[in-house]
N, C-alpha and C positions, 0 to 999 in steps of 0.2 A: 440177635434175631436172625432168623434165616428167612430167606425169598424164597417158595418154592414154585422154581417154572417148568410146569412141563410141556418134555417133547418129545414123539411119541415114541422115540429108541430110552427113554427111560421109563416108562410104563409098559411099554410093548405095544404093538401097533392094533387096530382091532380085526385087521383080517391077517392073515397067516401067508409067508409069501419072502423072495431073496430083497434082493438090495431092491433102491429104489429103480436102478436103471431098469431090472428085471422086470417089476412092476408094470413100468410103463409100457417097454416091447408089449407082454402080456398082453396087456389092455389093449395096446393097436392092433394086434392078433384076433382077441375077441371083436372088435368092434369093426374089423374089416367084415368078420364071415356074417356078426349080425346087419351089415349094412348090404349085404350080398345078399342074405335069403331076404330081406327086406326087399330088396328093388326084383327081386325074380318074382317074390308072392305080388308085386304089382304089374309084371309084368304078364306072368299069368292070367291076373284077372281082365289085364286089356281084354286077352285073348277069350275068356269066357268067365264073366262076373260072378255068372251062378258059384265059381269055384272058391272065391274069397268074400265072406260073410263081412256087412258093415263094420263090427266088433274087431273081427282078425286086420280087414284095415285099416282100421283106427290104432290099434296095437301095431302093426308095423311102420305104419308110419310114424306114432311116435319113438321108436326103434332109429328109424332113418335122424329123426332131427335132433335126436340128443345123442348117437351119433357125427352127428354133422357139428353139433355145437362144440362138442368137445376135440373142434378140432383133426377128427379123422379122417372129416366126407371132405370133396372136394371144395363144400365153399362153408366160409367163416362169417358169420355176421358181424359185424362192422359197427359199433355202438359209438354214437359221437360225444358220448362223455369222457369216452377213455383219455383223448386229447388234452381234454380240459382238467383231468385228476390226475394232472403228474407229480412228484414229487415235489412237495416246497413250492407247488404251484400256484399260491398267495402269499401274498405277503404280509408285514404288522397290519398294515387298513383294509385290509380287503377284505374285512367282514361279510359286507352286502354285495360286493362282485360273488364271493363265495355262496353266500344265501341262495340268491339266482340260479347257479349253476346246480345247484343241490335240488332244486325244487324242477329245472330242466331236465336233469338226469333222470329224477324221480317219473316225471310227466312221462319220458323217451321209455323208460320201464316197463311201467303200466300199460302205456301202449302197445307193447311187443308182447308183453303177458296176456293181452286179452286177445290176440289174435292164437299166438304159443303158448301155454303158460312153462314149459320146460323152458325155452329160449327168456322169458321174463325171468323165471328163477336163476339162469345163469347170468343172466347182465344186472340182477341185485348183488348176485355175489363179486363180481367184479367188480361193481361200486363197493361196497365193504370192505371189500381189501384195499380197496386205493385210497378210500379218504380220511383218514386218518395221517397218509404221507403227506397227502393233497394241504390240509390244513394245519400242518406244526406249526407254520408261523403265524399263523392270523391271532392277532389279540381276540381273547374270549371273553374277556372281564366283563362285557355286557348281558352273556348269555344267550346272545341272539343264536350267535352260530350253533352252539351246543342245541338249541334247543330245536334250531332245524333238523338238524341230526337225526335227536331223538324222534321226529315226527316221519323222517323217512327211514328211519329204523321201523316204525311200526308196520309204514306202508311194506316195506319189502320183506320182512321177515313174514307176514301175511301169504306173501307172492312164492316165497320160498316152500313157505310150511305147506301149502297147498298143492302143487305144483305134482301131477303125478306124476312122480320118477321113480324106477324101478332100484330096489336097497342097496343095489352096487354104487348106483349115480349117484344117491344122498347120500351114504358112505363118504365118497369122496368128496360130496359140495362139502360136508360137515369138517372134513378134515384142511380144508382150504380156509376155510370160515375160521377153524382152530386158528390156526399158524398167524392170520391175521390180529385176529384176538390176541394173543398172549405177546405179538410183537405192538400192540397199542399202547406208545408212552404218552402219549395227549389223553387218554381215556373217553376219546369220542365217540368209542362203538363198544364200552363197557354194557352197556344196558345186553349187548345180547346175549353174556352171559345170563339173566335173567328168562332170557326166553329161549335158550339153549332145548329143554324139554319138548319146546313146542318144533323147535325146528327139526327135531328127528323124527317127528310124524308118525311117533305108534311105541309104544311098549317095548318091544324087541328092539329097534336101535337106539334107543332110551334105555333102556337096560343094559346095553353094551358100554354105553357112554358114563353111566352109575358105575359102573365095576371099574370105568380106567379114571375115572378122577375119586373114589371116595380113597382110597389112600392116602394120596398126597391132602386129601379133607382130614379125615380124621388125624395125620401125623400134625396138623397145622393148630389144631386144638389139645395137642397135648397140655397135660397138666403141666408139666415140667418144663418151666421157662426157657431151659438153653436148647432144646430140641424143637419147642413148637415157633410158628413165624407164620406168615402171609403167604397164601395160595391166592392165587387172581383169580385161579376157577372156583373158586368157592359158591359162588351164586349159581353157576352150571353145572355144578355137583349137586346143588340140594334141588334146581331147576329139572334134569333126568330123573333125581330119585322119584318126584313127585309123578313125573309124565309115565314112568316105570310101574308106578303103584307101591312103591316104598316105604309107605308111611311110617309106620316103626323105627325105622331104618333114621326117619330124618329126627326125628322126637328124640330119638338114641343121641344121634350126632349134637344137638344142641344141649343135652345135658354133660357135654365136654366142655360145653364153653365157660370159662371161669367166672363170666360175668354176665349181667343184663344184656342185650344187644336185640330190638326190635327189627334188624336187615336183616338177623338169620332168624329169630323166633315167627317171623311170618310166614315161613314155611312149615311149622308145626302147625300153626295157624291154620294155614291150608290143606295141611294132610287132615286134620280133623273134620273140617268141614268135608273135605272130600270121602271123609270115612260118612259122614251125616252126622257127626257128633257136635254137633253146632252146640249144646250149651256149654259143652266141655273147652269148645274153642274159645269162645267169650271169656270162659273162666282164664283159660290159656291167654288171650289179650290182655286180659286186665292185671294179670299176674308180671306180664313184659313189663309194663311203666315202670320209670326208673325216674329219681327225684329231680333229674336234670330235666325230665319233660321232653326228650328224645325219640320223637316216634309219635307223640300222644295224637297228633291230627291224626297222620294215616292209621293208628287204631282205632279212634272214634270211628272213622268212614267205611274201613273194613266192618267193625261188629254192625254199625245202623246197616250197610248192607246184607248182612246174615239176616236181622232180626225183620227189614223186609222183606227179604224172599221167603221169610217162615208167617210171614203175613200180620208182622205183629205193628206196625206201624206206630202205633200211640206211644208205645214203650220206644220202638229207634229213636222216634222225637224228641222224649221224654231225657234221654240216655244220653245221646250220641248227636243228634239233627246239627244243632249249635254247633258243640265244638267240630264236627266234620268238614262243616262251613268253612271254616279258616281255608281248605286247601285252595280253597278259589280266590284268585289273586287281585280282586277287586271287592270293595264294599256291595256295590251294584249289583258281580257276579255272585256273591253271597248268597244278596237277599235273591235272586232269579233261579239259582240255584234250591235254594227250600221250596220257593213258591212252586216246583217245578216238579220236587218229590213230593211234596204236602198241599195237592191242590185242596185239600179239602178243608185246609186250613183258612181262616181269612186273613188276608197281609197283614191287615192292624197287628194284629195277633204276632205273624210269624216279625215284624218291625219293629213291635215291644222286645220281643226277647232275645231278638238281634241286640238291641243299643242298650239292653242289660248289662251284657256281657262287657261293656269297654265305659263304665261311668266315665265323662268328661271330655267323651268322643262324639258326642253327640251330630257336631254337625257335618260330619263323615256321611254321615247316614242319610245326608239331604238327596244325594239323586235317588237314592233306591227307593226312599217314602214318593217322591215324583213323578216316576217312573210307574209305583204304582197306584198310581192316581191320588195320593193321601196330601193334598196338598198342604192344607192345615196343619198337618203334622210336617208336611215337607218343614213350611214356616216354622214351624216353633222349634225344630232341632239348628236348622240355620241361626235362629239366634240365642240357643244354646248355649254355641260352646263355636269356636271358629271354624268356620266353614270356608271351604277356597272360594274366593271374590271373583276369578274369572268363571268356575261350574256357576255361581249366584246369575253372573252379567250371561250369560249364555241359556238362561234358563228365562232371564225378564227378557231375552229379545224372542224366545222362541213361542211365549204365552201372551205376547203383546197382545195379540189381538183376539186367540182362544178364552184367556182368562186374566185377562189386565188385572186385576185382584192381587193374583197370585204372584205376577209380572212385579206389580208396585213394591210388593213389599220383599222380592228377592231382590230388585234392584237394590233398596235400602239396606238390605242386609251386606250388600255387596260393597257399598258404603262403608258400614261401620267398620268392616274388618280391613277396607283398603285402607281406613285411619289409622286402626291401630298398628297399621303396620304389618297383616297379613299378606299371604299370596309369594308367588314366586317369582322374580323376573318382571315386576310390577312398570308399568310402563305410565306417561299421563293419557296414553290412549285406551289403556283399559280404565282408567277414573271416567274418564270423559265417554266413554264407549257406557259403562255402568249409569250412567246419571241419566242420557238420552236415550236408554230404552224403559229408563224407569218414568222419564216424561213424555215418550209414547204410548207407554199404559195408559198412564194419568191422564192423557188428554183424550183417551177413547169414554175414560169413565167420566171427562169432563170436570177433571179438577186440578186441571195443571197449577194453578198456584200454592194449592194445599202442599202435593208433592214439592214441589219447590223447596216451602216452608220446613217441610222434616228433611229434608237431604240440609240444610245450612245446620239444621240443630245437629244433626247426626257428624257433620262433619266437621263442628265447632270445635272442638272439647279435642281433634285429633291431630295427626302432623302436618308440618306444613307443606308436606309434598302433595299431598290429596286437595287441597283450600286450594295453594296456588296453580294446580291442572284444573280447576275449576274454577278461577274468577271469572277467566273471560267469557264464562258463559252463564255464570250465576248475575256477572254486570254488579251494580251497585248494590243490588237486594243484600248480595254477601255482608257488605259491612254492617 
């Protein structure tokens, strides 16, 4: 197998030019005389306004500050993230110091963006390139940090892609962003190969960027095993072709590939729809599934969202609504999630064919039926199929006095499965905690001894870690 990494003396670079030292003089050459006719056109206009139109000095001076930012004009902006994303600059625990820091940076951003947005684009890029070094060590096996990541990747890549800078300056942010990228061994800032398309901001340097990676793409898809291997840009290749208008081009590429794979056939996916050929893309979805079931949620959710924007609702539901569900990572966020696309639906309805889907998971399903008002049904899934005994005891103390009803008999439910030995981390304070908000109900509805009587039968028949956190409050009635 071969790695192929490139750099930009093995593809060619995209602008034309000597070494890099050359380059650079260059660049400080240009970017003195534009920092000069910048500050004389405002100097002029001191002198008489009528001579520099609003437009021309908005235009200059964004001149002067990207400019300045890159280091040419007399002063640098100063970001106080930099300090903090040094190399190796957490360690295995420092998960949640790093989280902070991530969400600071992000905050310090935004804020410079919305006063500058050139100076915001260049202090995301600054962040991008460092944290990746920033966090090699921090253990990731929970997901936390990766997934802060991802979420300040979306915000800056945003900040970048928008940011109006003239095609020499995003040239070079893209080519800084590169070299970042392809030096990512932790894979923390992989996703922007994905949004690679969007951060060239237009056709023409999206098309530049399709012609310097689709080689090393299609050499990586060869048939012939001892030639093809792993391209890391491979998502940024078919991410350009798409922003390019390439559609062909990507459809072309993936019939190289020797096998199923729904990470690259979702750009076929999207060249179609981007062509408007939406039923053809569906076909093209339904065609990617492969027997291992690789993909199958984020195809569901892609096609229900074609077949809503084409207004067809009843059919997304029908098709895709269910299993699209899955990608939300809660039972709760499931059912919120439907109710949210299919208001027209009624919950009973969309909480039936939620708990279809998963026979013997029934009592999973208990907050979402609660949540939405379906209390009845709340009941009847909690004593289903086991339900968690502390969601049960959190739901009798919060209806205590709204709907004691409802209250009594989640406590009880909370009961039986503390008996059988449900729940996580079971404490006697959660029994004892479950029993007295089930006899605060009961005593609103005025039948504290009833309750009594079902919590001993319910708890009779189970272990005796539940009986003995509760004698000394059940008293002699227990025996």
């Amino acid at each position: 197998m071969q790695n192929f990494t490139l750099a930009e003396n093995s593809i060619g670079p995209l602008e034309s030019g000597g070494n890099q030292e050359g380059r650079q003089i260059a660049a400080g050459l240009i970017g003195s005389r534009l920092l000069k006719a910048g500050l004389d056109a405002e100097r002029d206009a001191k002198v008489n306004p009528c001579l520099l139109s609003f437009h021309t000095r908005r235009h200059n001076n964004s001149i002067v500050r990207q400019m300045t930012h890159r280091g040419n004009g007399p002063v640098a902006h100063k970001w106080q993230f930099q300090t903090r994303f040094r190399k190796g600059a957490f360690g295995w625990r420092g998960s949640r110091t790093a989280i902070e820091r991530i969400r600071q940076a992000v905050a310090e951003i935004r804020k410079a963006a919305r006063a500058d947005p050139i100076l915001g684009a260049e202090g995301a890029i600054a962040f991008l390139r460092r944290v990746s070094l920033a966090l090699e060590h921090v253990d990731s096996s929970s997901g936390a940090i990766g997934s802060a990541v991802n979420s300040a990747i979306d915000i800056l890549v945003a900040i970048i892609s928008t940011a109006p800078a003239d095609e020499s300056t995003r040239r070079a942010w893209l080519e800084q962003l590169w070299q970042a990228f392809i030096d990512d061994q932790v894979s923390y800032i992989e996703l922007l190969g994905d949004r690679w398309g969007e951060l060239c901001a237009g056709p023409g340097i999206a098309a530049e960027w399709a012609e310097r990676l689709m080689p090393p793409l299609l050499e990586s898809f060869a048939r012939d095993r001892t030639s093809r291997g792993y391209f890391h840009g491979t998502m940024a290749a078919f991410s350009t072709m798409l922003a390019a208008g390439r559609y062909q081009e990507i459809l072309d590429a993936n019939e190289r590939i020797a096998y199923l794979s729904w990470g690259y056939r979702r750009w076929g996916f999207r060249a179609l729809v981007a062509q408007g050929k939406r039923a053809e893309a569906l076909r093209y979805a339904e065609a990617s599934r492969t027997k291992a079931g690789n993909g199958d949620v984020d195809i569901a959710l892609v096609c229900e969202e074609v077949l809503l924007a084409s207004g067809m609702a009843e059919e997304a539901y029908n098709r895709y609504a269910i299993a699209a569900s899955a990608y939300e990572p809660t039972y709760l966020a499931r059912f919120r999630a439907l109710a949210k696309k299919y208001a027209w639906k009624a919950p009973s309805e969309l909480l039936r064919d939620l708990v279809a889907t998963m026979p013997g998971n029934e009592g999973k399903w208990f907050a979402a039926a609660k949540s939405a008002g379906l209390y009845d049904e709340a009941i009847a899934l909690a004593q289903a199929a086991p339900c968690d005994p502390k969601t049960l005891s959190r739901a009798a103390r919060d209806f205590v006095i709204r709907k004691p009803e409802f209250a009594v008999d989640a406590a009880l439910a909370a009961l039986r499965w503390l008996s059988e030995g449900h729940g996580y981390e079971i404490t006697s304070y959660d029994v004892i905690e479950a029993y007295r908000q089930g006899f605060r109900a009961a005593e609103e509805l005025h039948r504290s001894d009833e309750f009594k009587r079902r919590a001993i039968a319910v708890i009779a028949a189970g272990n005796s870690f539940v009986q003995d956190s509760l004698r000394s409050v059940l008293g002699e009635s227990q025996k």
